[in-house]
C-alpha positions as CSV (number, residue, x, y, z in Angstrom):
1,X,7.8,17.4,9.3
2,X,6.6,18.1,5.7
3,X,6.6,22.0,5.1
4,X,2.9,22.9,3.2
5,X,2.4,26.1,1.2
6,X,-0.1,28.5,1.1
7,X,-1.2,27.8,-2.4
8,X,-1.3,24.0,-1.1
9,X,-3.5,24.8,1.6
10,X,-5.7,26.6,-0.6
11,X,-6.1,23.9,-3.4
12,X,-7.1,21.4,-0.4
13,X,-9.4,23.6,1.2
14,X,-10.7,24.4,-2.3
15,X,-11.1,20.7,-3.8
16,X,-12.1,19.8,-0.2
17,X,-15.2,22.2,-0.5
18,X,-16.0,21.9,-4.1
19,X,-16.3,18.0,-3.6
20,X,-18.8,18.6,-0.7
21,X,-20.7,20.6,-3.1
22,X,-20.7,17.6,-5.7
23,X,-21.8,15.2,-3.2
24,X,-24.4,17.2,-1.9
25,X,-26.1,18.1,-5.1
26,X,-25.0,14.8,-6.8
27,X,-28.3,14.8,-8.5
28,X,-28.6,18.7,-9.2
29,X,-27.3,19.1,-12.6
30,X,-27.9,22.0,-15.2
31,X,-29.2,25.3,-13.6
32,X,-29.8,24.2,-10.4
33,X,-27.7,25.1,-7.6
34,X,-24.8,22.6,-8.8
35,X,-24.6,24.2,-12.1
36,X,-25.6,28.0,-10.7
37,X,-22.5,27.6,-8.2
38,X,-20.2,26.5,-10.9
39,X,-21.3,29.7,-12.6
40,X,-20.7,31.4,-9.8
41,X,-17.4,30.0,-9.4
42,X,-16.0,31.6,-12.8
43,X,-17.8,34.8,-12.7
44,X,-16.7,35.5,-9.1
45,X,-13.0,37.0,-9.8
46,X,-14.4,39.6,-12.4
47,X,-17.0,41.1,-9.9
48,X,-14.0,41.2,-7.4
49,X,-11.7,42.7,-9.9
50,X,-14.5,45.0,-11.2
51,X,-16.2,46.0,-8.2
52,X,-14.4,45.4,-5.0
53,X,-14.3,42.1,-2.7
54,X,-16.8,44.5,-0.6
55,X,-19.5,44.7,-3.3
56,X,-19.2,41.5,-5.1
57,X,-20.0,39.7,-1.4
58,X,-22.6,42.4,-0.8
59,X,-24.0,41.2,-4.2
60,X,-24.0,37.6,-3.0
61,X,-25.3,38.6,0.2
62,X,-28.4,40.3,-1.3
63,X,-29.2,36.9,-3.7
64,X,-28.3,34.2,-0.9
65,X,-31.2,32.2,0.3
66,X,-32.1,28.8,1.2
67,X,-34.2,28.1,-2.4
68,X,-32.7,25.8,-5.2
69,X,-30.7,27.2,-7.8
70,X,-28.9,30.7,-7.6
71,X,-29.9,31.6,-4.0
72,X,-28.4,28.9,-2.6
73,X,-25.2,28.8,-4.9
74,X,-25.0,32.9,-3.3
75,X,-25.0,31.2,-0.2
76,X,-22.4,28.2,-1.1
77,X,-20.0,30.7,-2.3
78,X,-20.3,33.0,0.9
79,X,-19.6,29.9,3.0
80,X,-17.0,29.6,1.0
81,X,-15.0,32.6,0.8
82,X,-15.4,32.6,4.8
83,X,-13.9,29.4,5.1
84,X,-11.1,31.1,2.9
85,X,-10.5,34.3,5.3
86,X,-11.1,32.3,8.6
87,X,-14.0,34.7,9.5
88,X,-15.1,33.0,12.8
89,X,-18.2,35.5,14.6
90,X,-20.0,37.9,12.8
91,X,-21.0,38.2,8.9
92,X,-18.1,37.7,6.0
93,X,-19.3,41.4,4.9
94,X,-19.0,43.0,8.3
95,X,-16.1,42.2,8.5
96,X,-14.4,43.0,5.2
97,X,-16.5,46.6,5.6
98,X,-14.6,47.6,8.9
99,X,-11.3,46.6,7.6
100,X,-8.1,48.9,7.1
101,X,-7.1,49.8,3.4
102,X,-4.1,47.4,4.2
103,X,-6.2,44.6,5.8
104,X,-9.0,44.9,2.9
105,X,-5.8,44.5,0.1
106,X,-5.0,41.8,2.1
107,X,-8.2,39.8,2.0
108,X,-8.6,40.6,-1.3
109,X,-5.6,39.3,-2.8
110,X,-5.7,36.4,-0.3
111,X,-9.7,35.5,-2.0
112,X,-8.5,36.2,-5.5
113,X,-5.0,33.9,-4.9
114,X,-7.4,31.0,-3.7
115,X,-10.1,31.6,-6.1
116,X,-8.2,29.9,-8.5
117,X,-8.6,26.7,-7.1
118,X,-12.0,26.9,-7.1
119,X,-12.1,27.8,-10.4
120,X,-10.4,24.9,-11.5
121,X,-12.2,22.4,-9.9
122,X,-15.7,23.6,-10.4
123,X,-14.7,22.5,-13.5
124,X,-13.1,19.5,-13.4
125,X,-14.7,18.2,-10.2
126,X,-18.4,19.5,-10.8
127,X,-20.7,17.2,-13.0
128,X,-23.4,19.9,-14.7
129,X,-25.0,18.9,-18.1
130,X,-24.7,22.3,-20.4
């Protein structure tokens, strides 16, 4: 029985989803959605930090879409941060809105611990021509 961390389970989740992006848009590089989610992937923390978890997903949620480019990195990073929370039924934002003050610290903390990862490896996993 091998004991796995948090932060371990976050890094495979997190390498594990980034990958799936590089694969997917293997020949997406530059602005396209490749490059916009990478981007996305950095800027994400400061709009949490700034503005709330609540409005930097309402944000997203406004600009996802199923287009090239930014809309669909919006919609990358949504999946994303549900994957992170476990939100099963029901939008990411619905949920986050009807949470306690102690649930919503929660969530945010538990987004902004795992962002890291994704951080990272948007950079080191994530082939986008500057």
């Amino acid at each position: 029985m091998s004991l796995v961390t948090r932060a371990q389970e976050d890094m495979e989740l997190a390498l594990k989803l980034v990958s799936q992006v590089e694969e997917d848009f293997k020949d997406n590089k530059g602005t396209g959605t490749k490059g916009r989610y990478q981007a996305l992937c950095q800027e994400f923390p400061v709009m949490v930090r700034t503005s709330g978890l609540c409005q930097a997903i309402a944000f997203s949620e406004a600009k996802k879409g199923d287009e090239e480019g930014l809309p669909r990195a919006h919609k990358l990073l949504l999946n994303h941060v549900e994957k992170i929370l476990g939100s099963g039924n029901g939008s990411i934002l619905e949920k986050i809105r009807k949470a306690s003050a102690i649930e919503y610290m929660h969530m945010t903390r538990r987004v902004l611990d795992s962002w890291v990862y994704f951080k990272r490896f948007s950079k080191s996993v994530l082939t986008v021509e500057d």
